[in-house]
C-alpha positions in Angstrom: 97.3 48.7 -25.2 98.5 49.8 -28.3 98.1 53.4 -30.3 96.7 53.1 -32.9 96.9 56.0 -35.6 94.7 57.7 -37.6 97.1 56.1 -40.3 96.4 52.5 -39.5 93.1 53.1 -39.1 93.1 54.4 -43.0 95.4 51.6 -44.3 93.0 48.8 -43.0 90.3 50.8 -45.0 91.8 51.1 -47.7 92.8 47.1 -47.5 89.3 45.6 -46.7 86.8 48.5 -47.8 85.1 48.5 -44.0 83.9 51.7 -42.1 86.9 53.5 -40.1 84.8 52.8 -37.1 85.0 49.4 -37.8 88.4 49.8 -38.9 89.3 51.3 -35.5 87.6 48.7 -33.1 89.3 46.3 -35.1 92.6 47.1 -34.7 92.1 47.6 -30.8 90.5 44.7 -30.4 93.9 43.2 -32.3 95.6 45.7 -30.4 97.5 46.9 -33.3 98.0 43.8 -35.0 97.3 44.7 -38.9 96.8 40.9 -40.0 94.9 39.9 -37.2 92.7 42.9 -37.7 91.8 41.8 -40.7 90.8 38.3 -39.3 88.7 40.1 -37.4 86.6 42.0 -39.8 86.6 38.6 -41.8 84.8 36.6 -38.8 82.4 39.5 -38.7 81.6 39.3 -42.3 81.4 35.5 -41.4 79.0 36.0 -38.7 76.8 38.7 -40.8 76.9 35.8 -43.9 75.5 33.2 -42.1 72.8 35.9 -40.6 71.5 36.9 -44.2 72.3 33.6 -45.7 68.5 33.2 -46.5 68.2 36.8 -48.0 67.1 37.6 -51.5 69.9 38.8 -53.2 68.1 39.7 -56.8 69.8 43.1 -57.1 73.2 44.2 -58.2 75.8 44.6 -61.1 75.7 42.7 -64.1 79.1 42.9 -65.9 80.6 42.0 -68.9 84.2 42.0 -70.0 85.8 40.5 -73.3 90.0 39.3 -73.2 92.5 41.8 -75.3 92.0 40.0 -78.2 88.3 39.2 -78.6 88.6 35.7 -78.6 86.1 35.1 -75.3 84.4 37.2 -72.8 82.4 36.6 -69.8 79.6 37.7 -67.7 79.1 37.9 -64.0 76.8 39.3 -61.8 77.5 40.5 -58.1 74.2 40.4 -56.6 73.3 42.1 -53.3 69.9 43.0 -51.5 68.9 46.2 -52.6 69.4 49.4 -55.5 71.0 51.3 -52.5 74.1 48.9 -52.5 74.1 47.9 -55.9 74.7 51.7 -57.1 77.8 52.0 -54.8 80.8 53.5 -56.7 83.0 51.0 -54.7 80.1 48.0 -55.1 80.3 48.4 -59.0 84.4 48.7 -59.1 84.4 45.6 -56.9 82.0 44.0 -59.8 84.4 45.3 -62.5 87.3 43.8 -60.9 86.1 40.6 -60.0 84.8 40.4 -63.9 88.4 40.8 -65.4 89.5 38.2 -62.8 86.6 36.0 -64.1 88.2 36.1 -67.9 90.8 33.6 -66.7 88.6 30.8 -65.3 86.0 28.5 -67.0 83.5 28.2 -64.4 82.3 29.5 -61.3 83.6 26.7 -58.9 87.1 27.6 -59.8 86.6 31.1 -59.9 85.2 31.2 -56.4 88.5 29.5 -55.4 90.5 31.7 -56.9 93.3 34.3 -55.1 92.1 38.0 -55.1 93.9 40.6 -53.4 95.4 38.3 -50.7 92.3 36.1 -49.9 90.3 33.9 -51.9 87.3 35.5 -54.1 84.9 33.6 -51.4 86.4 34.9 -48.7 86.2 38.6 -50.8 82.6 38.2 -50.9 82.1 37.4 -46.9 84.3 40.5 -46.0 82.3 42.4 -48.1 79.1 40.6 -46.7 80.5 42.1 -43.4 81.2 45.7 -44.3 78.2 46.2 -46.5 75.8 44.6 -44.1 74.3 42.6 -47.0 74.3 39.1 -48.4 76.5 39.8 -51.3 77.3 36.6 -53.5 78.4 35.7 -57.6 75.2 35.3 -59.2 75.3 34.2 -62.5 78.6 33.3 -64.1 79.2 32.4 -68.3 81.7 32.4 -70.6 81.9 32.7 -74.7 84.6 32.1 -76.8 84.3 32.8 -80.7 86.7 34.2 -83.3 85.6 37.8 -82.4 83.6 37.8 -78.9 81.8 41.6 -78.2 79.9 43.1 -74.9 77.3 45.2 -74.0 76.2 46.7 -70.6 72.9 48.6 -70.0 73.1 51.7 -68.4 72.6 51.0 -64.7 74.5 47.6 -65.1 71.2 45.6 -64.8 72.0 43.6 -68.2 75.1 42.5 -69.7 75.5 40.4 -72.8 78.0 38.9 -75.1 77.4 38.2 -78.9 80.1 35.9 -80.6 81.0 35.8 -84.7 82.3 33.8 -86.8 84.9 35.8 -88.1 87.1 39.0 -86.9 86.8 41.2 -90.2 86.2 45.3 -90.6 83.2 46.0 -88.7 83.1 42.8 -86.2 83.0 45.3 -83.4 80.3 47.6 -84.0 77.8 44.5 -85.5 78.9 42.4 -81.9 78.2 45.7 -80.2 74.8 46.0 -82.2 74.1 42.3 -81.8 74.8 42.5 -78.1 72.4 45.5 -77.4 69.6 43.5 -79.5 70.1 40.9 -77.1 69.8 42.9 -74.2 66.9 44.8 -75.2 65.1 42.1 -76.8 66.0 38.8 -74.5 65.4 35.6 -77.0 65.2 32.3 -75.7 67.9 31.0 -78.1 70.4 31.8 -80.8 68.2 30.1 -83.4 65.0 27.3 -84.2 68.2 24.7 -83.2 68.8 26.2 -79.8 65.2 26.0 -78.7 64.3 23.6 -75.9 62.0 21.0 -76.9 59.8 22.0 -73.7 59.1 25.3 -75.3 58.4 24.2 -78.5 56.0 22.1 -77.0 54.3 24.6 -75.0 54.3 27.1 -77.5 52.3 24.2 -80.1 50.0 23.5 -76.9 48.7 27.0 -77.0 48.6 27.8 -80.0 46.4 24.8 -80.6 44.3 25.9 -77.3 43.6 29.4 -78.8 42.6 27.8 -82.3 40.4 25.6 -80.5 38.4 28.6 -79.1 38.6 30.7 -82.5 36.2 27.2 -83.4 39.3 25.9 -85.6 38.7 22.5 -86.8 40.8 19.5 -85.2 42.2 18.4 -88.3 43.7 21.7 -89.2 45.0 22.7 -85.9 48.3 21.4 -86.5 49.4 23.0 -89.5 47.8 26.6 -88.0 50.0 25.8 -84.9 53.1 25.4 -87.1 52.9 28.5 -88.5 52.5 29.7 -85.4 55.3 28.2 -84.1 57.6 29.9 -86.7 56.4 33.6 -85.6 57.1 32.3 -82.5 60.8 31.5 -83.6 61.5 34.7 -85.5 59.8 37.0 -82.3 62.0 35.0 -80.1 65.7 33.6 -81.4 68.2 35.8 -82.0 69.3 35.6 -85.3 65.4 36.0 -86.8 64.5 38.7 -84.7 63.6 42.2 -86.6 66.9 44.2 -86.2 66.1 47.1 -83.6 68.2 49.3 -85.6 66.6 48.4 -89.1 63.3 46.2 -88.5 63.4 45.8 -92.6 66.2 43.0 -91.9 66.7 40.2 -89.1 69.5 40.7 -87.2 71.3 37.8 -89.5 70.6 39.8 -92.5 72.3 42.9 -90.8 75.6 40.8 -89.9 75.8 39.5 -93.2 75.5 43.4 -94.4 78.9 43.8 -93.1 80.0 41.0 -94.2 78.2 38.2 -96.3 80.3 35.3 -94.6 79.7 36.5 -91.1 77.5 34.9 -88.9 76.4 35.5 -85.0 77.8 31.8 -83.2 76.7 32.7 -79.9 75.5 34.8 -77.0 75.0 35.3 -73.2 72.5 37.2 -71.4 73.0 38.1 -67.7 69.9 40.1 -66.1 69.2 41.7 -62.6 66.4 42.9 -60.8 
């Protein structure tokens, strides 16, 4: 049987994030053999996975990171069991890192696919299923590309968003900043009346018209009352006509065009946890 050092024992830590106990049992059981010590903390993280595979995995990190440039950004979330985990120094670095890796792929399929740190980003997540003890999986997973893309995260990482403009001019990044903390504080449905789903228009019309039926409203007049309706429903509840949470005197278009009057919010993302 092989010695194994203290050494080793650190180096295989240090390579796959497991326990030293694990570590150590794992490199005996290899007896010595580095790569095929990691293959066997991989089929434990494998046997673990398929163990919690029918977990809830609501908590986590929620991260959002934008390209050198500002043309695009995206948001993940690395989602886990519980707050315990998902306040882990070494849970939210993994998070970070697995964000900027996210900026070079356009969806989740291919990211999951992707190389990280000798093994696939899949294969990542099982170790990590195996060393944590929890199901640990990508969550949510978008992508934004604009002429000037910014990001926000909450404190805690439980929401990340990005805001996209129309233009890169003086002051793009504190109004994306601004823009992307609106959106996180204030979660809107849509971007504007355009981006609203026709199913929630509907419902919103429905019970509007069901509360002016019990205020004794007549038929006839229901559906103009319910339009109106409607439109506080739009400017509560898209982004650009919501009150700005810095200034509630303008809408959050009216503050863009403040720093500039050609400037316009094209986009956003929202990623919540919890």
């Amino acid at each position: 049987m092989a010695k194994i050092t203290a050494a080793e024992v650190n180096k295989l830590r240090k390579t796959t994030g497991a326990g030293m106990m694990d570590c150590k049992k794992a490199l005996v059981e290899a007896d010595g053999d580095f790569e095929k010590a990691i293959e066997i903390l991989r089929k434990k993280g494998q046997k673990v996975a398929a163990k919690r595979a029918d977990r809830d995995s609501s908590e986590g990190a929620a991260i959002a990171k934008v390209s050198a440039d500002n043309s695009k950004g995206v948001v993940i979330s690395l989602n886990c069991e519980t707050d315990f985990v998902a306040k882990n120094e070494s849970f939210v670095a993994l998070a970070n890192d697995l964000a900027d890796l996210a900026l070079d792929f356009e969806n989740k399929d291919s990211f999951l696919s992707a190389p990280f740190n000798g093994m696939t980003v899949t294969e990542k997540l099982t170790e990590q299923t195996g060393v944590i003890g929890e199901k640990i999986e990508i969550g949510s997973f978008e992508k934004l590309e604009a002429p000037f893309v910014g990001s926000y995260i909450h404190a805690g990482n439980k929401i990340a968003t990005l805001v996209g403009l129309s233009a890169s001019v003086d002051g793009s990044a504190q109004a994306a900043k601004d823009v992307a903390m609106q959106a996180a504080a204030m979660n809107p449905v849509a971007l504007n009346e355009e981006g609203v789903d026709q199913s929630i228009i509907d419902k919103e019309i429905e019970i509007a018209k069901e509360q002016l039926r019990q205020e004794g409203k007549p038929e006839a007049m229901l559906d103009n009352i319910a339009k109106g309706k409607l439109n506080r429903f739009f400017k509560d509840n898209t982004l650009v006509n919501q009150a700005f949470i810095k200034d509630s005197k303008q809408s959050v278009a009216q503050y863009v065009k403040s720093v500039d009057s050609n400037l316009e919010v094209t986009g956003f993302q929202r990623v919540a946890l919890g």
